[in-house]
C-alpha positions in Angstrom: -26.4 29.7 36.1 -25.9 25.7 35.9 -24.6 24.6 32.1 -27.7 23.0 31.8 -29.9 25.9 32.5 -27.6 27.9 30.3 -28.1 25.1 27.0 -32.2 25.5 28.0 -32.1 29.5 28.2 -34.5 30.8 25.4 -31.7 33.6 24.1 -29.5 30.5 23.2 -30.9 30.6 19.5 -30.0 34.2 19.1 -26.5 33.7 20.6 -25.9 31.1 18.3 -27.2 33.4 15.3 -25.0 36.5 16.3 -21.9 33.9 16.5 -22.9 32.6 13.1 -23.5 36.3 11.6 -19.6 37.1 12.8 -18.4 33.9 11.6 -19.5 35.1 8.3 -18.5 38.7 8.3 -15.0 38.5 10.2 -12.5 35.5 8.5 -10.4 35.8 11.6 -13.0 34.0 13.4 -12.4 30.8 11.9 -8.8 31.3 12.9 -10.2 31.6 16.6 -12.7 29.3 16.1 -9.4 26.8 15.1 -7.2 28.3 18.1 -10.4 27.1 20.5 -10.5 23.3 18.8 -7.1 22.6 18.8 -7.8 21.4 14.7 -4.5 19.7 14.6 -3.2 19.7 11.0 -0.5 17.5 9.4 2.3 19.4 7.3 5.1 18.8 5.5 8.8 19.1 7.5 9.4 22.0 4.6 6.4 24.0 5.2 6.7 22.7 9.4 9.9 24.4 9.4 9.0 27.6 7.6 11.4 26.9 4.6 8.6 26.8 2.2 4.9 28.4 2.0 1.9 26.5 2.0 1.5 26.2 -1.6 -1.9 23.2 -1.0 -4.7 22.9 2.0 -7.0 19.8 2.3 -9.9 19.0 4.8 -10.0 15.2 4.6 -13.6 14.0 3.7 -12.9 11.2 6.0 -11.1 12.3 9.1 -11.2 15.8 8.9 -7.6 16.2 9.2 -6.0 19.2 7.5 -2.8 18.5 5.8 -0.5 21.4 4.4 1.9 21.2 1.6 4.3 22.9 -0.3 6.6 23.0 -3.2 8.1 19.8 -2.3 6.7 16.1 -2.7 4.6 15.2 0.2 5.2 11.4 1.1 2.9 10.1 3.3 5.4 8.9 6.4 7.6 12.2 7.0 4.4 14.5 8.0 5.2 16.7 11.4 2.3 17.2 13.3 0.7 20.9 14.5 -2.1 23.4 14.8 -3.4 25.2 12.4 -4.3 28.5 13.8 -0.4 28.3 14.7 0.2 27.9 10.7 -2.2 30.5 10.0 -0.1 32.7 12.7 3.0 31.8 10.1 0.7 32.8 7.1 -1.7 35.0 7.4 -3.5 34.3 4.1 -4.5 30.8 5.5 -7.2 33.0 7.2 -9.0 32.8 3.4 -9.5 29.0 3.6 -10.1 27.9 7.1 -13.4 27.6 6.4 -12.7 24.6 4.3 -15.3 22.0 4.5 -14.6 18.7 4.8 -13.5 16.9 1.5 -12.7 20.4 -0.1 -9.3 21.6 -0.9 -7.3 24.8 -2.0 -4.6 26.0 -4.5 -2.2 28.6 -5.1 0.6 29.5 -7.1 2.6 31.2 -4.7 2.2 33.6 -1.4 0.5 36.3 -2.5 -1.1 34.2 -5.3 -4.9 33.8 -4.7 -6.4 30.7 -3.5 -8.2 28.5 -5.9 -10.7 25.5 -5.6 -12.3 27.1 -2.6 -15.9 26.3 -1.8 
């Protein structure tokens, strides 16, 4: 089957509604669903080099980059570049906000803390 006779098949509507239904029931889907993107993220060098957690997550409204931050200040000319479903490799609990949408950001007080500010 051609790609083009696979985008025309009549099932496509269903397979798009399953993948939709497990996006929603499974939150390490939008960790694959990251992995398969390549959603590049920008961190800080302390939470980049694992010395601090991710304490801030933001999905730009503009670009829809991701930046995380930690404890530390985050100036806007020392970010390290990566991937988020690597982060969320790191920290698990990034699973629970991947699903960010664009101008939308989360908080926590610490690992373990929940995240707030999520919608």
């Amino acid at each position: 089957m051609t790609a083009e006779q696979s985008r025309a098949h009549e099932d496509l509507p269903f397979v798009w509604w399953v993948a939709d239904q497990v996006m929603q029931h499974d939150r390490r889907a939008w960790w694959m669903r990251h992995w398969l993107l390549g959603t590049v993220c920008i961190q800080t060098p302390e939470v980049f080099e694992r010395h601090e957690p991710v304490l801030f997550i933001s999905h730009d409204a503009d670009d829809g980059v991701w930046q995380l931050i930690g404890a530390s200040d985050a100036s806007g000319s020392n970010g390290k570049v990566g991937h988020l479903h690597h982060a969320a490799d790191e920290d698990p609990s990034l699973i629970d906000v991947l699903d960010l949408r664009r101008g939308r950001s989360a908080v926590r007080a610490g690992v373990g803390e929940t995240w707030t500010g999520h919608v």
